[in-house]
C-alpha positions in Angstrom: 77.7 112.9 2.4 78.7 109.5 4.4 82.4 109.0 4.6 84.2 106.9 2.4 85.1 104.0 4.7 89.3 102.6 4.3 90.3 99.5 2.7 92.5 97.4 4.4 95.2 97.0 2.3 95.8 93.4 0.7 98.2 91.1 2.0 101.5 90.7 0.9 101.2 87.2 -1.5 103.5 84.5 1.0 106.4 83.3 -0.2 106.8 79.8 -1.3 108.5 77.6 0.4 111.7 76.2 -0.8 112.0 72.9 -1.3 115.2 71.5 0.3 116.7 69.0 -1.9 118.0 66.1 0.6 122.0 65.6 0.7 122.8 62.2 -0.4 125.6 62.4 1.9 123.2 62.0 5.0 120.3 60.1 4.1 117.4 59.6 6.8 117.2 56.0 7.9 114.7 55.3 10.4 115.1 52.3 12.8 113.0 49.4 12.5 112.7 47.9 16.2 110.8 44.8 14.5 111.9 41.0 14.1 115.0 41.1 12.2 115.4 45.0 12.9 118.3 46.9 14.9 118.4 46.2 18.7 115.8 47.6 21.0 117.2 50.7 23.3 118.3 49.5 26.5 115.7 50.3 29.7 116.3 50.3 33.3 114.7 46.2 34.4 115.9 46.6 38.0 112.4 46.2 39.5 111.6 43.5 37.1 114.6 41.2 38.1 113.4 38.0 39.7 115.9 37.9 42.3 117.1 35.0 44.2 115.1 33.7 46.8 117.9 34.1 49.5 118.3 38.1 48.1 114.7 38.4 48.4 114.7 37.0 52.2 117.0 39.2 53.4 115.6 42.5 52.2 112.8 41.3 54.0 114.8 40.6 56.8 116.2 43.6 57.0 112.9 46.0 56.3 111.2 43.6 59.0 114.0 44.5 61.5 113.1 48.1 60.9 109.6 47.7 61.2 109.7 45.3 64.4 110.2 47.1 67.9 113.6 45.1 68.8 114.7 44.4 72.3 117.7 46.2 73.8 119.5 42.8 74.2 119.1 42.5 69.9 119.9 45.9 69.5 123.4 46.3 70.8 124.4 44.1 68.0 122.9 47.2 65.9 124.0 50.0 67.5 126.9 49.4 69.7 129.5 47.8 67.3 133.2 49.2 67.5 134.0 52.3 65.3 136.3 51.8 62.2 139.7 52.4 63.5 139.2 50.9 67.1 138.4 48.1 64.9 141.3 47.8 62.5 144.0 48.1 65.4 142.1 45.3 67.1 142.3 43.2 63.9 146.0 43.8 63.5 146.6 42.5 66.8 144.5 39.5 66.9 146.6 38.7 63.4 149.5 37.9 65.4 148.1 35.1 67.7 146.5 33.2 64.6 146.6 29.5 65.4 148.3 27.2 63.5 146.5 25.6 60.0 146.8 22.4 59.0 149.8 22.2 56.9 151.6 24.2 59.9 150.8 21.5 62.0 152.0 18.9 59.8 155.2 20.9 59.4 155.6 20.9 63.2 154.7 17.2 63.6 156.9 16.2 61.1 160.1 18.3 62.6 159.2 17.0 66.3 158.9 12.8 64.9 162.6 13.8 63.2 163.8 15.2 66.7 162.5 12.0 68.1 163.7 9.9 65.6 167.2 10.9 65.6 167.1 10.4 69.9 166.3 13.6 71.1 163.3 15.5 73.3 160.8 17.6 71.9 160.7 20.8 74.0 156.9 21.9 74.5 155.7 25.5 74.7 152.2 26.1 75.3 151.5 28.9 71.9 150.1 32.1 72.9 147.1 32.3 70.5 143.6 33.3 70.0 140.8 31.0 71.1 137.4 30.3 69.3 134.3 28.3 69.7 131.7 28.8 71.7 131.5 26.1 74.3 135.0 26.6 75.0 134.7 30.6 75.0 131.7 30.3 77.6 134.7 27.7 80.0 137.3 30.4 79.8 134.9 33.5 81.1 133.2 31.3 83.5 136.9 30.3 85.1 138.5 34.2 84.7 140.9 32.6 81.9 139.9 35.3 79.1 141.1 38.6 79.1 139.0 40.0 76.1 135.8 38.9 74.2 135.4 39.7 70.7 131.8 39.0 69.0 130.6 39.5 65.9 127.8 41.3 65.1 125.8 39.4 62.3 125.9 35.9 63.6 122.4 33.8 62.5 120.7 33.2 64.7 122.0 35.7 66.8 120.3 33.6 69.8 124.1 31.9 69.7 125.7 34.9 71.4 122.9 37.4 72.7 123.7 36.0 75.8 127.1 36.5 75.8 127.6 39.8 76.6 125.5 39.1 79.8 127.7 36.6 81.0 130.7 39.1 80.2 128.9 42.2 82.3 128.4 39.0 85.3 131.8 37.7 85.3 134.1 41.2 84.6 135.1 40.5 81.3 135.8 42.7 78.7 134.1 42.2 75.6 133.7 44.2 72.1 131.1 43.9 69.5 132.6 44.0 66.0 131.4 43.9 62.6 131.6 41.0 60.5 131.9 37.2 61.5 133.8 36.7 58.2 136.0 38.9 59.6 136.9 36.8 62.7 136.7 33.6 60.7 139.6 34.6 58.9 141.9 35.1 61.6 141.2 31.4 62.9 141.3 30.0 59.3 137.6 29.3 59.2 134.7 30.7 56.7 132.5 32.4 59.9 134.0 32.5 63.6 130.5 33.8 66.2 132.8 34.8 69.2 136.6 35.0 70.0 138.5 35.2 73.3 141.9 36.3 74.2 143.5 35.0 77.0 147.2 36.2 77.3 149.5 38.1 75.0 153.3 38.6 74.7 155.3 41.3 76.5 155.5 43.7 73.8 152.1 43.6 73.3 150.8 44.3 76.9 151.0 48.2 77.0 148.2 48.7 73.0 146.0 45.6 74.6 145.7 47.0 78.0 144.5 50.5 75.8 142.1 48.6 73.9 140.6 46.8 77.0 140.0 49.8 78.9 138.3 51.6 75.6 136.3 48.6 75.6 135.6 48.2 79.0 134.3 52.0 79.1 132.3 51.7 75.4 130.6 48.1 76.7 130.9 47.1 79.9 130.2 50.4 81.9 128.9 52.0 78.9 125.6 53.7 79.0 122.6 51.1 79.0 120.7 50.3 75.4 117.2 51.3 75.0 114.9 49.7 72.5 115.0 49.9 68.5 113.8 49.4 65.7 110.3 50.9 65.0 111.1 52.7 61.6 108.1 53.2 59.7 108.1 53.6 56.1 106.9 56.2 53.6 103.3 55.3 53.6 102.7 55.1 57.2 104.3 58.0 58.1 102.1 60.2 55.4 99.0 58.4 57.0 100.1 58.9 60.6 100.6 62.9 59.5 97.6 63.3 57.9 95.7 61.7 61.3 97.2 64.3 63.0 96.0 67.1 60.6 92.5 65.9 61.0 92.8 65.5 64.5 94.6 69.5 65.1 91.9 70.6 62.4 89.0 69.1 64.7 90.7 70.5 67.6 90.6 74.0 66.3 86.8 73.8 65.2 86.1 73.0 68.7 87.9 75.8 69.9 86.1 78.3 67.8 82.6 77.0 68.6 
């Protein structure tokens, strides 16, 4: 007699699903981004920005810069500019021989025609202050007259001053790249100054300037000489450059095993 063969058992009937009733209190409301609707979400446009053509040209600057093999006379201005600190005490003293502005001047003028006026002479004191402009700059190191050079680092065209250090190294002067011709322009009143020159400061001053010109004098003058820069390739070039070299160490080895 064949065996009875097992029922599987029948399922247990599902239970129906309870409908949730929707609380009044919090109704769904979907957004409507259309005409009229609630304000799109907010996205990140950064790479969609038309940017100013002057933004734009100095990005391109500044990637070409890296791209470009650049000379070691262009790139001290990149490498070789005074640290922060050296910077900041050599700032504070340059801000006490600022020259005069215009409405000093006119204060002094007006003072000296009341002296004269009332019978009097005008005593005369050459002021011990900073000089600036280029031409004159270039007089005072080619006569031994400046005691310290101080250029900027971001003047355009830098063909103004790349020369100037040079001239410095040829005639003993010392001379310190710094960062920021904005920077210098301040301290003689002007928007941009390229180059600045000390040529004498006061008594209490000698011993912290003789300090900074023989920091300077080691960091620039004597310092160690600047190779070449630039040369920076970017993402893509480097992956291609890698995977040349993988092919070329992968053809190497099949030769080897031959």
């Amino acid at each position: 007699m064949a065996p009875k063969s097992k029922v599987a058992p029948k399922a247990a009937p599902a239970k129906a699903a309870v409908a949730q009733k929707p609380n009044a209190l919090f109704e769904k409301k979907p957004k409507i981004f259309g005409l009229g609707g609630a304000p799109k979400p907010k996205h990140d446009l950064h790479r969609f920005v038309k940017w100013p053509k002057y933004v734009r040209l100095q990005r391109q600057k500044r990637i070409l810069s890296m791209r470009l093999k650049v000379p070691p006379v262009l790139n001290q201005f990149v490498t070789r500019a005074a640290d922060k600190n050296t910077a900041e005490t050599l700032f504070k003293l340059l801000l006490k021989y600022r020259p005069e502005d215009k409405k000093q001047k006119a204060e002094r003028l007006k003072a000296e025609a009341e002296v004269v006026a009332a019978g009097n002479t005008v005593e005369k004191k050459k002021p011990v202050v900073v000089k600036y402009g280029l031409n004159h700059i270039t007089s005072l190191i080619e006569s031994g007259k400046a005691k310290l050079v101080v250029i900027a680092h971001d003047v355009d065209p830098i063909e103004l001053v790349c020369w100037l250090p040079a001239l410095c190294k040829k005639m003993n002067v010392p001379y310190v790249i710094v960062k920021g011709k904005a920077r210098l322009g301040a301290i003689v009143h002007k928007k941009t100054a390229a180059a600045l020159a000390v040529t004498a400061v006061k008594n209490e001053d000698t011993r912290e300037f003789a300090k900074l010109v023989e920091t300077f004098t080691a960091q620039f003058n004597e310092g160690p000489r600047v190779n070449w820069g630039g040369h920076i390739l970017g993402l893509k070039s480097q992956h291609k450059l890698k995977k040349r070299e993988r092919a070329i160490a992968k053809e190497a080895a099949q030769r080897a095993n031959a």
